[in-house]
Steps between C-alpha positions, in 0.01 A plus 500: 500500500387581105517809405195551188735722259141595350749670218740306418318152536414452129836632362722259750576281202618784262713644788635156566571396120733832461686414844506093419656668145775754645588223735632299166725830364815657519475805776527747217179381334255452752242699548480799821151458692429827358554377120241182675243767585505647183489170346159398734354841434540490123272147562234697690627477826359804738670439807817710635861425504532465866290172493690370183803550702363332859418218261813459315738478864195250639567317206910559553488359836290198439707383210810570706326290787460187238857484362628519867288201569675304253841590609706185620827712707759231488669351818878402566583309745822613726809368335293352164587752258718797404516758160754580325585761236750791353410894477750687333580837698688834393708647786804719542830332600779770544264787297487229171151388458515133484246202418524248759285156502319458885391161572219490670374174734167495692381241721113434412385452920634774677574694225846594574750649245856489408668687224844552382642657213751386258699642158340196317226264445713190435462185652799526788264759597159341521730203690609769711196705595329148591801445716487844690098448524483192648793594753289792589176314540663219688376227244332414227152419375375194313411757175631760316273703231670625229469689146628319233865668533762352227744436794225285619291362185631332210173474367117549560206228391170487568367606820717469761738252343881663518851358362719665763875594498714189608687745770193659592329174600803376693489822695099388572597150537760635780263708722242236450275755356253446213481760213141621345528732167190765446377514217636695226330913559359384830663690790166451692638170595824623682303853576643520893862544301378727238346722793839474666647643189317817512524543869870448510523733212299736648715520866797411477 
């Protein structure tokens, strides 16, 4: 159940000070296990790489096996909340390459998509794509979770506090829906729609 590690016992604290420290740096800086060796060594270490190595992915796992311990995975209920947001796509219409603006809608329970593209990113279309979405999902939800989009936001305060477009909130106010803005650089919060991005990208 313990293993002794008669070598490496007394240098476990040097070993883990150099991981604890490339942990903290830019990929480009840290230190290889071989540079750690070299490192222990030049201390008086007499052991062999091989252990220094077992050590180091112990010492992986276990950390991994804390900060997954700590992870709170967030739960939508069916038909509480959906994400919203644009990707902006190049594609060939007729042999011209063309931008196009796809808005993308994901509902936050079952996870299922709708996108549809458009020339534009103006507000007739972010009234439109809602329209389509909801028509395709066969209702609404009681949230939407948005970025701070100017067809949406007039302007951002403190935390979560939002001055939203007049239209845009009559369009909420209509499907009875409640609108949440991230946090300005934080696509973590609508991260099921940012995946979609990518995966829509990707296939289609």
């Amino acid at each position: 159940e313990r293993q002794p590690l008669p070598r490496i016992g007394a240098w476990k604290a040097e070993i883990e000070r150099f991981l604890t420290a490339n942990e903290g740096k830019p990929s480009r800086e840290r230190l290889t296990l071989i540079r750690i060796y070299e490192e222990v060594r030049a201390l008086g270490y007499d052991g062999s790489y091989d252990a220094i190595r077992r050590y180091a992915k112990t010492w992986a796992n276990n950390r991994g096996a804390v900060t997954a311990e700590a992870y709170v995975p967030l739960y939508y209920a069916p038909g509480e909340a959906y994400q919203f947001d644009w990707s902006h796509e190049i594609i060939l219409i007729n042999g011209v390459t063309t931008t196009v603006k796809v808005a993308h809608v994901r509902l936050c329970h079952s996870r299922m998509m709708f996108a549809r593209a458009y020339m534009r990113e103006s507000q007739e279309m972010v009234f439109d794509a809602h329209d389509k979405a909801f028509a395709f999902f066969r209702g609404t939800c009681t949230r939407g979770i948005y970025d701070n989009m100017k067809t949406a936001v007039e302007a951002v305060f403190v935390g979560k506090e939002r001055q939203y477009n007049r239209r845009f909130l009559q369009m909420c106010s209509h499907y009875l829906v409640h609108p949440v803005a991230c946090t300005p650089a934080s696509g973590w919060e609508k991260g099921q729609v940012e995946n979609q991005v990518g995966l829509v990208r990707e296939r289609f």
